[in-house]
py3Dmol code that shows the C-alpha trace and the ligand (Angstrom):
import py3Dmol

protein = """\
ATOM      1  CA  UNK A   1     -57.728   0.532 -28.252  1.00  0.00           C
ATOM      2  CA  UNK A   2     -57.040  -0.319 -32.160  1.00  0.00           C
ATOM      3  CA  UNK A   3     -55.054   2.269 -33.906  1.00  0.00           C
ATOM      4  CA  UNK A   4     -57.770   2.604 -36.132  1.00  0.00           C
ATOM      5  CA  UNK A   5     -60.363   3.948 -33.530  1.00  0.00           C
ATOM      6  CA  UNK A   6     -57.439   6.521 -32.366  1.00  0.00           C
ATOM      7  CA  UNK A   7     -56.668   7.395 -36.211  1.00  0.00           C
ATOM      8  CA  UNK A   8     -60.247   8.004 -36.806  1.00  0.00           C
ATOM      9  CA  UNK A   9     -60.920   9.866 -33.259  1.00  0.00           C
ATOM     10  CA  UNK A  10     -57.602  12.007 -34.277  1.00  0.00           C
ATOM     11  CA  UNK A  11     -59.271  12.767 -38.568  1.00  0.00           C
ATOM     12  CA  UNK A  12     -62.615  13.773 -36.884  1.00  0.00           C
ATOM     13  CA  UNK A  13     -60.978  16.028 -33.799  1.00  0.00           C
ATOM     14  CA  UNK A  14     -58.551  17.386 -36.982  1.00  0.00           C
ATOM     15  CA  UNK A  15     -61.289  18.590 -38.592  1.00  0.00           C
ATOM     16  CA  UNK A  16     -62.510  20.553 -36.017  1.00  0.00           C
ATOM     17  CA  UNK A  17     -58.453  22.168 -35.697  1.00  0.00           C
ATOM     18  CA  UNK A  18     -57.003  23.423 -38.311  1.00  0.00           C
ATOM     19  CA  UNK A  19     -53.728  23.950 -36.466  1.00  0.00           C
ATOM     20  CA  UNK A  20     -51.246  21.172 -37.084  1.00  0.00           C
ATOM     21  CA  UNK A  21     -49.704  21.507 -33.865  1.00  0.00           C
ATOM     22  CA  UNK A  22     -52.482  22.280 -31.914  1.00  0.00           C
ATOM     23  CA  UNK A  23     -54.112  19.083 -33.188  1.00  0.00           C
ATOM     24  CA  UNK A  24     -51.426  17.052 -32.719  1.00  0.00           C
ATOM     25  CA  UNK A  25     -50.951  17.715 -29.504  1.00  0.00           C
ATOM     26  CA  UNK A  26     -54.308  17.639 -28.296  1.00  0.00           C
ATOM     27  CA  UNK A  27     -55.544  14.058 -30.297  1.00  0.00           C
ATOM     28  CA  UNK A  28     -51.855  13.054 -28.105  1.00  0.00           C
ATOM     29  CA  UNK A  29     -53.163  13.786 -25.096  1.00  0.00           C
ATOM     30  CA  UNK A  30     -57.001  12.086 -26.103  1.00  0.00           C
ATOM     31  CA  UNK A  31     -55.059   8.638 -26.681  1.00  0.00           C
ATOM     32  CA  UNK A  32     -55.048   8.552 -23.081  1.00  0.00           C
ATOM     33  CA  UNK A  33     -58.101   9.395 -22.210  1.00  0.00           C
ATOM     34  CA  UNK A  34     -59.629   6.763 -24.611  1.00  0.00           C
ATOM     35  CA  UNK A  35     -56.724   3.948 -23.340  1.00  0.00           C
ATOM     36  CA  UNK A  36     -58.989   4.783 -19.585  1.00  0.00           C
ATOM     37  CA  UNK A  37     -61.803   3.274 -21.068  1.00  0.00           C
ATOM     38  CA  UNK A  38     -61.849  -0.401 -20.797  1.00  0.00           C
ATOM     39  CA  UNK A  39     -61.805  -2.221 -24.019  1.00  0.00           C
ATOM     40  CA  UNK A  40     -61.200  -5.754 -23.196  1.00  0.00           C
ATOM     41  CA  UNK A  41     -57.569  -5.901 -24.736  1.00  0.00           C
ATOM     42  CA  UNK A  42     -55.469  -6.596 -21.156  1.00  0.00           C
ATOM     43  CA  UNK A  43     -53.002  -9.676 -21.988  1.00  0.00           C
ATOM     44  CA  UNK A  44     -54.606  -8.509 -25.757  1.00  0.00           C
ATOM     45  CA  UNK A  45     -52.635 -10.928 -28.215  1.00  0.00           C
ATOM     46  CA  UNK A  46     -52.515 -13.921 -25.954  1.00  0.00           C
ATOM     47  CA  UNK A  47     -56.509 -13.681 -25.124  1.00  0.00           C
ATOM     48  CA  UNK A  48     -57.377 -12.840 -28.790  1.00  0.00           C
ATOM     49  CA  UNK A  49     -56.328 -16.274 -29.770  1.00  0.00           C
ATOM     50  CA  UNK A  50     -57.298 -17.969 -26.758  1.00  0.00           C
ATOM     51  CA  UNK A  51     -54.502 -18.342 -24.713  1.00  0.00           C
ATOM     52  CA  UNK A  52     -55.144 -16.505 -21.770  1.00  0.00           C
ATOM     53  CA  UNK A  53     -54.711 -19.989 -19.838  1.00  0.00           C
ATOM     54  CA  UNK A  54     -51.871 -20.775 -21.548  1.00  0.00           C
ATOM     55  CA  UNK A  55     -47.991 -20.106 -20.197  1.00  0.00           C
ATOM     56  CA  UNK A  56     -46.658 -18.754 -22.840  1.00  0.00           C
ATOM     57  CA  UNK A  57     -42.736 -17.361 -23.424  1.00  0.00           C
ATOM     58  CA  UNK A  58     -41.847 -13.947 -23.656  1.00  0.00           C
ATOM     59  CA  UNK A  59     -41.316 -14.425 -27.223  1.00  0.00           C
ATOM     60  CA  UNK A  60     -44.820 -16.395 -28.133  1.00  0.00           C
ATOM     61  CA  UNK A  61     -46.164 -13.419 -26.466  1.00  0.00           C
ATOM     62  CA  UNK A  62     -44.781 -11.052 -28.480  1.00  0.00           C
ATOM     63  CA  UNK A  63     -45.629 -12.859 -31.365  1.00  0.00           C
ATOM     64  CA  UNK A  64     -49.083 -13.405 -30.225  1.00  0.00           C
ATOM     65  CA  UNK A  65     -49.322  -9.228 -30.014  1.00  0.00           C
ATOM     66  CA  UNK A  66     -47.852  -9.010 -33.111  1.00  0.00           C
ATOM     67  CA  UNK A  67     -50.510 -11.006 -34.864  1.00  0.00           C
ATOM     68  CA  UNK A  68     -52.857  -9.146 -33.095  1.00  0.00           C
ATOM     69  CA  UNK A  69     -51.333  -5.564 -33.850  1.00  0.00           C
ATOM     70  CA  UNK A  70     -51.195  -6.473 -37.777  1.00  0.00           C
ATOM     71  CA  UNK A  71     -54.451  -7.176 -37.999  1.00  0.00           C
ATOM     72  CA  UNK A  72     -55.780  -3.625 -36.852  1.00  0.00           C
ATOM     73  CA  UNK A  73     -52.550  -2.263 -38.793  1.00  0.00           C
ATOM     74  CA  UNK A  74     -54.149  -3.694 -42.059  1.00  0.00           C
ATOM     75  CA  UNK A  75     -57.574  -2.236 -40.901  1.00  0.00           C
ATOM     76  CA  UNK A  76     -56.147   0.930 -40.147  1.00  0.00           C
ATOM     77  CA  UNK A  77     -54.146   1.174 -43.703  1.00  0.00           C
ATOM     78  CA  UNK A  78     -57.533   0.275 -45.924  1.00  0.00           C
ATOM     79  CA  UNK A  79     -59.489   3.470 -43.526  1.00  0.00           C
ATOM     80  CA  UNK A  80     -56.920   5.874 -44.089  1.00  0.00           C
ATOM     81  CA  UNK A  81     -56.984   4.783 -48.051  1.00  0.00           C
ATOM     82  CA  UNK A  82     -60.733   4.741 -48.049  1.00  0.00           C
ATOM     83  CA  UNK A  83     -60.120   8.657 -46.635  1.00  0.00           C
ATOM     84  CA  UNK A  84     -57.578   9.918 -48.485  1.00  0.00           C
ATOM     85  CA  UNK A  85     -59.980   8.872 -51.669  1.00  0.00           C
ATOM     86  CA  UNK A  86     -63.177  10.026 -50.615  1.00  0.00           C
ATOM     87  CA  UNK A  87     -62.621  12.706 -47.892  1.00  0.00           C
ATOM     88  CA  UNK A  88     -61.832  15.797 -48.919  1.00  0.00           C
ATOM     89  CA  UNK A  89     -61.132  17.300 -45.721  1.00  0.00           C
ATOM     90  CA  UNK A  90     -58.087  13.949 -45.408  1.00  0.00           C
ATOM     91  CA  UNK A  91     -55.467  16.312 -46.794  1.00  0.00           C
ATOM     92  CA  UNK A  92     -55.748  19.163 -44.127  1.00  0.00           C
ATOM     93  CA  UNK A  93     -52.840  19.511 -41.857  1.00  0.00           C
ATOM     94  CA  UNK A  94     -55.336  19.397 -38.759  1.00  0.00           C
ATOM     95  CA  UNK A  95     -56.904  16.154 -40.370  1.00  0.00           C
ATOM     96  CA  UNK A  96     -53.226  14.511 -40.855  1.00  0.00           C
ATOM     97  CA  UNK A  97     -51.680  15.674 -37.761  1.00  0.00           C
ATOM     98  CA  UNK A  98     -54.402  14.744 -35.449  1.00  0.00           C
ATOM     99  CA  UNK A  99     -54.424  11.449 -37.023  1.00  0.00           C
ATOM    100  CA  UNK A 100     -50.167  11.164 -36.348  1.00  0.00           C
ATOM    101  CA  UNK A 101     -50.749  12.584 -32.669  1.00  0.00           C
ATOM    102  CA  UNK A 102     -53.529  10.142 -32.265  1.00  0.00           C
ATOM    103  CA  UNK A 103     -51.426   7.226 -32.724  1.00  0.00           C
ATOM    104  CA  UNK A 104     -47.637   8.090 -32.125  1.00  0.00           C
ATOM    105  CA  UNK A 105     -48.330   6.492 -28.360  1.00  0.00           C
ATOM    106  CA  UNK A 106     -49.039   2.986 -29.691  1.00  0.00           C
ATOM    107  CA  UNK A 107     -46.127   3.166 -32.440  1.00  0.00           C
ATOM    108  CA  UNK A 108     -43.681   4.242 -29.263  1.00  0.00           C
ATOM    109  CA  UNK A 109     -44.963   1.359 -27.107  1.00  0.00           C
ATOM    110  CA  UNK A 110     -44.500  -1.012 -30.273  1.00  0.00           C
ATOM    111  CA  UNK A 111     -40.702   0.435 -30.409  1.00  0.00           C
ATOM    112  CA  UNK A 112     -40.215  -0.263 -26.762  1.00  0.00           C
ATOM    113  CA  UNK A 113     -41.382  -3.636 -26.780  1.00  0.00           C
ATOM    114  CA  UNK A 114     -38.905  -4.447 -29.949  1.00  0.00           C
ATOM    115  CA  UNK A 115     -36.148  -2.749 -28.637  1.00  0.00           C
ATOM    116  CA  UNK A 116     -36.657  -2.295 -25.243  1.00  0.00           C
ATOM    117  CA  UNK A 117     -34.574   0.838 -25.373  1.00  0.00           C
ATOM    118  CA  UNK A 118     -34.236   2.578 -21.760  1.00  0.00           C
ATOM    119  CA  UNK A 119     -34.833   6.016 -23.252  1.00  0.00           C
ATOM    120  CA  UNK A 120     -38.433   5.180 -24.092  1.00  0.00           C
ATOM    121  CA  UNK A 121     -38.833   2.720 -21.049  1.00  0.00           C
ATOM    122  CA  UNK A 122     -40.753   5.681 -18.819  1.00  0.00           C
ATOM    123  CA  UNK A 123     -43.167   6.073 -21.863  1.00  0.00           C
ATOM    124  CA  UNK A 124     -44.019   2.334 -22.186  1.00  0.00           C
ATOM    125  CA  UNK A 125     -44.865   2.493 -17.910  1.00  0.00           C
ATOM    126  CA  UNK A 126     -46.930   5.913 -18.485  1.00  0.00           C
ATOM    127  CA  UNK A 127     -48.823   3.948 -21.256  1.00  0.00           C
ATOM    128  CA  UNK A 128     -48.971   1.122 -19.184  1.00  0.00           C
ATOM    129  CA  UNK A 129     -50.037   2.728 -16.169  1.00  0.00           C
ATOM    130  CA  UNK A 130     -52.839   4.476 -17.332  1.00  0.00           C
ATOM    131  CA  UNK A 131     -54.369   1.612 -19.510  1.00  0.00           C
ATOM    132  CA  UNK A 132     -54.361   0.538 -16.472  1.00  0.00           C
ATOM    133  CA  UNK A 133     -56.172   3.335 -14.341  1.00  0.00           C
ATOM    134  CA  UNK A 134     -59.480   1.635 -14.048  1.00  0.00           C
ATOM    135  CA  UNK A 135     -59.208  -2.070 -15.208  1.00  0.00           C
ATOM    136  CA  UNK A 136     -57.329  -2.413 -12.213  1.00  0.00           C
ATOM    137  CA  UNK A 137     -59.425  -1.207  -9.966  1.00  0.00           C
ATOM    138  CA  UNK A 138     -62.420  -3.269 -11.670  1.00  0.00           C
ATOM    139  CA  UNK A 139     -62.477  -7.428 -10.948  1.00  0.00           C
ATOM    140  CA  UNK A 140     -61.466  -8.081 -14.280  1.00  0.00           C
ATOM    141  CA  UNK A 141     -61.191  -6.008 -17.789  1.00  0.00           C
ATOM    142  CA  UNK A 142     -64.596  -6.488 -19.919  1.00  0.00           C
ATOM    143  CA  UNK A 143     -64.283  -9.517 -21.889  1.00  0.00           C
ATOM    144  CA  UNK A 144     -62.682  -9.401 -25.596  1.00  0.00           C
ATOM    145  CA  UNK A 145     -65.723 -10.075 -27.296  1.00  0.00           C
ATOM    146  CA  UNK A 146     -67.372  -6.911 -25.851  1.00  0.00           C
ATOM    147  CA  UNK A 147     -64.089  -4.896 -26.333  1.00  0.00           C
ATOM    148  CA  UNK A 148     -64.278  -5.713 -29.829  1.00  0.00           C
ATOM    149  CA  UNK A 149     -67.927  -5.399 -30.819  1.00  0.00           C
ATOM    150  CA  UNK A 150     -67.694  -1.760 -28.515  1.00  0.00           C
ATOM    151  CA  UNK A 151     -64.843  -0.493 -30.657  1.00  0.00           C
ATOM    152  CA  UNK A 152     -66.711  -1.620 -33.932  1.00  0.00           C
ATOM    153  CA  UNK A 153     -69.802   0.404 -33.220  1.00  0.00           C
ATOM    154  CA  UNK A 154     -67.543   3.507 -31.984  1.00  0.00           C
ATOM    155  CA  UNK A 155     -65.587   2.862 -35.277  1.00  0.00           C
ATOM    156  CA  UNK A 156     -68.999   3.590 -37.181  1.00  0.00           C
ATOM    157  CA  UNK A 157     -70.106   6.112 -35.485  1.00  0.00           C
ATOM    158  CA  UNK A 158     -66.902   7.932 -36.114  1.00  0.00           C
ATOM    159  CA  UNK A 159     -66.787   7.352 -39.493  1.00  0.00           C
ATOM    160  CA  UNK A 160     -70.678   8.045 -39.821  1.00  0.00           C
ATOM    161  CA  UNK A 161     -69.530  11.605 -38.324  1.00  0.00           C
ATOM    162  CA  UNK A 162     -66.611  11.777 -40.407  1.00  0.00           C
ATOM    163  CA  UNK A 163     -68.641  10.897 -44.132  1.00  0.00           C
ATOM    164  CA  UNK A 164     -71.462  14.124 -42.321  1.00  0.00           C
ATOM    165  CA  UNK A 165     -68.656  16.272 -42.198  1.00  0.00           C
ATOM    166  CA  UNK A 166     -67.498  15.632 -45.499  1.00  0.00           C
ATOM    167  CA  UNK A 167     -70.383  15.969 -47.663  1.00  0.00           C
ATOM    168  CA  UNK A 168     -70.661  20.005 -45.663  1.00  0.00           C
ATOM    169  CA  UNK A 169     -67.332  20.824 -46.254  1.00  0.00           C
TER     170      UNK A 169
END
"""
ligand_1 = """\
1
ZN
Zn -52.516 3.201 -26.438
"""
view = py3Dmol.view(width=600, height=400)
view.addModel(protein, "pdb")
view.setStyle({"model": 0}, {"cartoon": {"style": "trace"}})
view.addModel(ligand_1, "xyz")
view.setStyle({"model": 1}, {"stick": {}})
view.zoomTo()
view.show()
């Protein structure tokens, strides 16, 4: 899923804990369970820009999930501004830790595919694997489109339950 969904999943959870480590840890463990649910982003970068048909090197792939991954990092840098200037509750530990353990899986499975260092190798499988869990059971992942439009009506209803919390707090 975009980091932005998991960043905003991990804020609203943080709320909720005001343990840093606590939150952290659990938002960690709820990347996971959200990765389950399919979102359409199998072979992401190449069918983003329509080239699922295409044979493309391992290096036009990369770049192709590149592309792809700086677009939702932009996204995910104007939310977290937006947050830290209108949401009070942005500067509790719980808030900023949840939002850290939320994402930390995607920035180690971005390290692994740039360096393709062996002692992060099992984490980029695990990740791998359990994207996996039930697209590949199902014929084929949802298509993009619906991925997409999915995650931006999740995105606003997070952020709809984010702006409730912070007018009570
Ligand atoms: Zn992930």
């Amino acid at each position: 899923m975009f980091i932005t969904i998991h960043a905003a999943t991990g804020a609203l959870v943080g709320t909720q804990i005001a343990n840093p480590i606590l939150s952290f840890l659990i938002n960690f463990a709820l990347h996971f369970v959200m990765d389950i649910i399919p979102h359409g982003d199998k072979e992401l970068g190449k069918r983003f820009f329509g080239l699922l048909n295409k044979k493309l090197n391992e290096e036009e792939k990369i770049k192709s999930l590149a592309a792809y991954g700086l677009i939702d990092y932009i996204v995910f840098v104007f939310f977290l501004l937006f947050m830290f200037k209108n949401f009070t509750f942005a500067k509790d530990d719980g808030v900023i830790w949840g939002i850290v353990g939320g994402i930390i899986p995607d920035l180690l499975v971005a390290s692994y595919v740039l360096t393709k260092s062996k002692k992060i190798k099992w984490f980029f499988d695990f990740h791998k694997w359990n994207h996996h869990l039930l697209i590949g059971r199902m014929k084929n992942d949802i298509p993009l489109k619906a991925g997409i439009a999915m995650q931006i009506l999740l995105f606003a209803f997070l952020f709809m339950l984010l702006a409730e919390i912070n007018l009570v707090k």
